[in-house]
C-alpha positions in Angstrom: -65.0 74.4 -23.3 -62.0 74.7 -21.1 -60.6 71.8 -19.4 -60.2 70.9 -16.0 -56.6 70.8 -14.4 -57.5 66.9 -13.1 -58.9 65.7 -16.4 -55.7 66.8 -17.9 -53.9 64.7 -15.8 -55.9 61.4 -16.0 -55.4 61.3 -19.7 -51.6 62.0 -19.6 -51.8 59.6 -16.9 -53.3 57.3 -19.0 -51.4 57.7 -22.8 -48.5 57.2 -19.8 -49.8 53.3 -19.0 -51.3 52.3 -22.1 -49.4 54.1 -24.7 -51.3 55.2 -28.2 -52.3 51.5 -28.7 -53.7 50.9 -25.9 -51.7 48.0 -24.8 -48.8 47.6 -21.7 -45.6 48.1 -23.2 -43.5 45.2 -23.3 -40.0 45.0 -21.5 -37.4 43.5 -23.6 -36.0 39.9 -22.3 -33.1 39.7 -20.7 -31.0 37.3 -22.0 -29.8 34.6 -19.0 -26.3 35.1 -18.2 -23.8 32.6 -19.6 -21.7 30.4 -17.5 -18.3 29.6 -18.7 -17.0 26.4 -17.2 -13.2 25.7 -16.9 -11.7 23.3 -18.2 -9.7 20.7 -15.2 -7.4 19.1 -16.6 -7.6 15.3 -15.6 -4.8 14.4 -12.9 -1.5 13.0 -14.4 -1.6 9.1 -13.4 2.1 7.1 -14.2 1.9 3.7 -13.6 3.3 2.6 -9.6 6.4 0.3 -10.7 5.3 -2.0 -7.6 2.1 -2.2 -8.6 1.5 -1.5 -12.7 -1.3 0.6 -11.2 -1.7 4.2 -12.0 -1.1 6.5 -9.0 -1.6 10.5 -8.7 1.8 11.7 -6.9 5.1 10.0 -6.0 8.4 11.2 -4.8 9.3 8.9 -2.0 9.5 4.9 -1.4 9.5 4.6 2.0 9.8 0.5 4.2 8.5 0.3 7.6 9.2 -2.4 9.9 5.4 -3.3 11.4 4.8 -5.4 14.0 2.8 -8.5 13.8 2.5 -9.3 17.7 -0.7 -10.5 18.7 -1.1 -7.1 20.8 -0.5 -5.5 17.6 -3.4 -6.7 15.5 -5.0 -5.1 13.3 -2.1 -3.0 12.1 -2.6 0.4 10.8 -2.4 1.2 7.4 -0.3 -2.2 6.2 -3.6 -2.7 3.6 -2.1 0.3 1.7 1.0 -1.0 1.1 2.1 -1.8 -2.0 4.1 -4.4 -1.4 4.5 -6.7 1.9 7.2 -9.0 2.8 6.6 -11.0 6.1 9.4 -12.4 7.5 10.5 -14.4 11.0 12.1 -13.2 14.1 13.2 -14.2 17.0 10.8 -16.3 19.1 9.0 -17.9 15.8 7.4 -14.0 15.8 6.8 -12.2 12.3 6.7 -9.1 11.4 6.4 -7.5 8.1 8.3 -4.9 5.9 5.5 -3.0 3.9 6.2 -0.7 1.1 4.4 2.1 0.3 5.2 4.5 -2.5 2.8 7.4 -4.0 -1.2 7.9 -2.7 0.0 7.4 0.7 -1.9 6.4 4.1 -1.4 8.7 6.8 -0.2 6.6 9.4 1.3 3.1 9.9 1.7 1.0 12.9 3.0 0.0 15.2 6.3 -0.2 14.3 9.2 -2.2 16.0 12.8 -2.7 15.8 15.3 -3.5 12.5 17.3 -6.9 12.0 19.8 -7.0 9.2 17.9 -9.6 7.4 15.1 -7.1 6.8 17.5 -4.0 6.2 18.1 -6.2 2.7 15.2 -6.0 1.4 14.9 -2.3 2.1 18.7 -1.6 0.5 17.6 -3.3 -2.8 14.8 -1.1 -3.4 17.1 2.0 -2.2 14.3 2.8 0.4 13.8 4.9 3.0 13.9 2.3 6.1 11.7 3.1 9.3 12.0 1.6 12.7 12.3 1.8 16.1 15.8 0.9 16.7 17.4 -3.0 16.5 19.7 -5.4 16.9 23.1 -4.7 17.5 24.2 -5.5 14.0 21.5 -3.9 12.5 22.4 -0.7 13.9 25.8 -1.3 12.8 25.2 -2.3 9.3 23.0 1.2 9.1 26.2 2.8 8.3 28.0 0.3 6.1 25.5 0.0 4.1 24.1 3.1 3.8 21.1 3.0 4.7 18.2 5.6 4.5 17.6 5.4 7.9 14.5 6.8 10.1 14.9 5.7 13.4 12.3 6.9 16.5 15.1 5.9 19.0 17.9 8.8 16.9 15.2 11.4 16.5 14.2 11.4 13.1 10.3 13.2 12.2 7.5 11.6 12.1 6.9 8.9 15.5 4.2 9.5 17.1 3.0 7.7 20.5 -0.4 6.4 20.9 -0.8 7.0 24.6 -3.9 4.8 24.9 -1.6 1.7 23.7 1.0 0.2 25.3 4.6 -0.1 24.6 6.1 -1.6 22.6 3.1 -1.6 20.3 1.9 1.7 20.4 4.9 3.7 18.5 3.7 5.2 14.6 4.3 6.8 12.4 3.2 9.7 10.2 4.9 9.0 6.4 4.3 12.7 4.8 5.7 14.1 8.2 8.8 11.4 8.2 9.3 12.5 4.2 8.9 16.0 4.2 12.1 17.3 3.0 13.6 14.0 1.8 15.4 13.8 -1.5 13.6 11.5 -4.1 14.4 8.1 -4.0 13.5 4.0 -4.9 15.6 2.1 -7.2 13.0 0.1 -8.9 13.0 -3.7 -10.0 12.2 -4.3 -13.4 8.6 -5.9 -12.8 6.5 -6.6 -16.0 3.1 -6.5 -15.3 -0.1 -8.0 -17.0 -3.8 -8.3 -16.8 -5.5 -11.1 -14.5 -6.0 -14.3 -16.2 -9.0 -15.0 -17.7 -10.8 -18.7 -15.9 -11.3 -19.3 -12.4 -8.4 -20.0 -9.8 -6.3 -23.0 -9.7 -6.2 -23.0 -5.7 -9.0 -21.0 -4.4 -7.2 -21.1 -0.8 -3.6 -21.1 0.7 -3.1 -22.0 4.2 0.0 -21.9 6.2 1.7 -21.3 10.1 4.6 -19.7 11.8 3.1 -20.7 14.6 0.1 -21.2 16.8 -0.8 -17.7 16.6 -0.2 -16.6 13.5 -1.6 -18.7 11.1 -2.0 -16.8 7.7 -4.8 -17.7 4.7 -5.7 -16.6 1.7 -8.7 -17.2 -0.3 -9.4 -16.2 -3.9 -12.2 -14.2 -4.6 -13.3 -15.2 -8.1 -15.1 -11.8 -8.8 -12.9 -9.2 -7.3 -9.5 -11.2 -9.0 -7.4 -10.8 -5.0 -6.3 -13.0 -2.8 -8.3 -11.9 0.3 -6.0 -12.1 3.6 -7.2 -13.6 6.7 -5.6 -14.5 9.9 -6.3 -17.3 12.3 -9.3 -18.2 10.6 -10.4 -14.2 10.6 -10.4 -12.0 7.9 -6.9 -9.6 8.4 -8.4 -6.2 8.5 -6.6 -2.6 8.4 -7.7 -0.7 11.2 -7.6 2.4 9.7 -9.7 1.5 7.0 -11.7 -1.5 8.7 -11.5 -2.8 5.4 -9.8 -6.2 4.3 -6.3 -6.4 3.6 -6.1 -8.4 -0.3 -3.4 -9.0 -2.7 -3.0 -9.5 -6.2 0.0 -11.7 -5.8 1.2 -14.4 -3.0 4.7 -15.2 -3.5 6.4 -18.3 -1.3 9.5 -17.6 -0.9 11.6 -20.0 0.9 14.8 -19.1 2.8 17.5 -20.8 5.1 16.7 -19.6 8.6 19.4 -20.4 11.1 20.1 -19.8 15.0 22.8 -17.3 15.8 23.2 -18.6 19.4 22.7 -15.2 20.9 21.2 -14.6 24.4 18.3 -12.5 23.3 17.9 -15.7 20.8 18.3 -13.8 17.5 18.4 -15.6 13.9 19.4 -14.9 10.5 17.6 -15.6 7.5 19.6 -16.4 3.8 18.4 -13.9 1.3 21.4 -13.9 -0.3 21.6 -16.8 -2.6 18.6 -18.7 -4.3 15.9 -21.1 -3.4 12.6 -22.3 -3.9 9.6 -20.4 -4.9 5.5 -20.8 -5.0 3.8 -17.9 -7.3 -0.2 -17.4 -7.0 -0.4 -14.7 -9.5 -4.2 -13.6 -9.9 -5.1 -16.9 -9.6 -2.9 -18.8 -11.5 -0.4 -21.3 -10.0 3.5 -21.4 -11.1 6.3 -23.1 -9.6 10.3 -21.6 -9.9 13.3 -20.1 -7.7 13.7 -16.9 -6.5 17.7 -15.3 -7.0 19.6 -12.4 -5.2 23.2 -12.3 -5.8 24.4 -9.5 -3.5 23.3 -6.7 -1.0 22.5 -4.6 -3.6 21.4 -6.7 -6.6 17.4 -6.7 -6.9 15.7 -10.4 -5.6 14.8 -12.0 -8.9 11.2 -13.9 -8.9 11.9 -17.1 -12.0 9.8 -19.8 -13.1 10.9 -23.2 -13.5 12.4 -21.8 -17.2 14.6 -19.1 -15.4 12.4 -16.3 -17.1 11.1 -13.7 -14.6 7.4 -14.1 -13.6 5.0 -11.6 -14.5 3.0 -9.8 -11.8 -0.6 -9.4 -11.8 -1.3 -5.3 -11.5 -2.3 -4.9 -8.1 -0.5 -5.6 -4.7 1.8 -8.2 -3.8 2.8 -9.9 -0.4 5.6 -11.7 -0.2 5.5 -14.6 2.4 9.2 -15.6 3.5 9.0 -19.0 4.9 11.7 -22.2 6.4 12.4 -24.4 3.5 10.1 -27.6 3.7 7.3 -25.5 5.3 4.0 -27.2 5.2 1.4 -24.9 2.8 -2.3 -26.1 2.3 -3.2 -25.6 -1.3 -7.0 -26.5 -1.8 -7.9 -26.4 -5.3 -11.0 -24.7 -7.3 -14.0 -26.8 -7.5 -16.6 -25.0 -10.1 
């Protein structure tokens, strides 16, 4: 019997679909493709030598003279700082010298003018000092002392003016834009540093005045381990951060301050020499002298044995103060 053309076709169609066994034909599985992760490499930390903390990047220590005038407050980007010394002007005003060094803010501010006092403190360190000009003899020591100076009113990078403030306060400054280009620096103080002491705090607040308007505190906070900073009663905030400025460390470092009879009523505090010294060091209370025998020679922290302290890791504020200075120290109750 001859076929016809369209059966032909249905059964080719249909050995085609179903194959000889009569079932679909399987595809083979594709396997799923395999994702090779990289390895990253976890970021090199060294330990900040004014802080015993581990930082990602450093190259530059860098001092800048903040202002502490009521129309200052809050200050920008002093809760970074690594270390803080706060120090008397003229007029019973403070302002303070914060350090920063590796991990850095973007801005600070305000900043304000030098005094020779302060220009210490930044030598011994070998830092980069920034400021908005000074005192006569500040500008002249500058040069005799050699100074890394950044000064807004000679140009250097960096200043920036907040146009919604008002001068003087409203002057800052950007530190990666005032460092770009500088050579490494910081001549570093050999700090030992050590873990926070196990117990709760012998004083669980310091209290203290310059004067009626600034009025600093600070009040241990037993879980965090820091000194939480507070001012006039208020907690001292950053304002770039909103967050609370804290401290590891509260030294008291206390300092002839004398009258140098100038119209513009300008002073001069001893931090060449020794004197008396409170340490509240994670908690812990100590009593000693502080030591600094020339311009260049490091300030040396020693407890009532002569041996140097040892730092809590973490920040450290430094509160220089008139010998004889009352200080409210109210002690733990559990």
């Amino acid at each position: 019997m001859k076929r016809r053309p369209y059966l032909t076709a249905l059964l080719a169609l249909s050995l085609l679909l179903f194959g000889c066994g009569g079932q679909e034909p399987v595809e083979p599985e594709t396997p799923p493709p395999v994702t090779v992760e990289e390895e990253v490499p976890p970021e090199p930390t060294f330990p900040n030598p004014l802080t015993g903390e581990p930082i990602r990047e450093a190259s530059h220590l860098i001092a800048v003279m903040i202002n502490n005038a009521p129309a200052a407050r809050p200050q920008t980007g002093l809760g970074s700082a690594d270390l803080v010394y706060e120090v008397e002007m003229e007029g019973m005003v403070t302002r303070f010298l914060a350090f920063f060094y590796g991990d850095l803010p973007e801005n600070v501010g305000s900043v304000r003018s030098a005094r020779p006092y302060v220009m210490m403190l930044a030598k011994e360190w070998d830092a980069y000092f920034a400021h908005v000009g000074g005192s006569d003899d500040a500008f002249a020591k500058v040069k005799e002392w050699g100074i890394r100076d950044m000064d807004d009113v000679r140009g250097h990078r960096g200043f920036w003016v907040d146009k919604e403030g008002k001068r003087p306060h409203n002057t800052y400054l950007n530190l990666r834009e005032a460092l770009q280009g500088k050579e490494p620096n910081g001549k570093f103080h050999d700090w030992e540093f050590t873990d926070p002491p196990p117990g709760p705090p012998d004083y669980k607040e310091i209290r203290f005045s310059y004067d009626k308007d600034n009025r600093p505190s600070y009040v241990f906070d037993e879980e965090e381990g820091v000194y939480r900073r507070f001012l006039n009663g208020k907690p001292h905030l950053d304002k770039a951060t909103g967050q609370q400025i804290e401290a590891a460390n509260v030294i008291l470092q206390y300092a002839r301050h004398r009258d140098l009879g100038t119209e513009l009523l300008h002073i001069d505090v001893e931090l060449i020499g020794e004197g008396k010294a409170e340490y509240f060091l994670g908690g812990r209370y100590y009593t000693g002298t502080w030591r600094k025998k020339n311009l260049n020679s490091p300030t040396e922290y020693l407890d009532e044995e002569g041996k140097p302290i040892k730092f809590v890791r973490g920040k450290t504020w430094v509160q220089i103060l008139r010998p004889g200075k009352e200080v409210v120290k109210i002690p733990y109750e559990s």
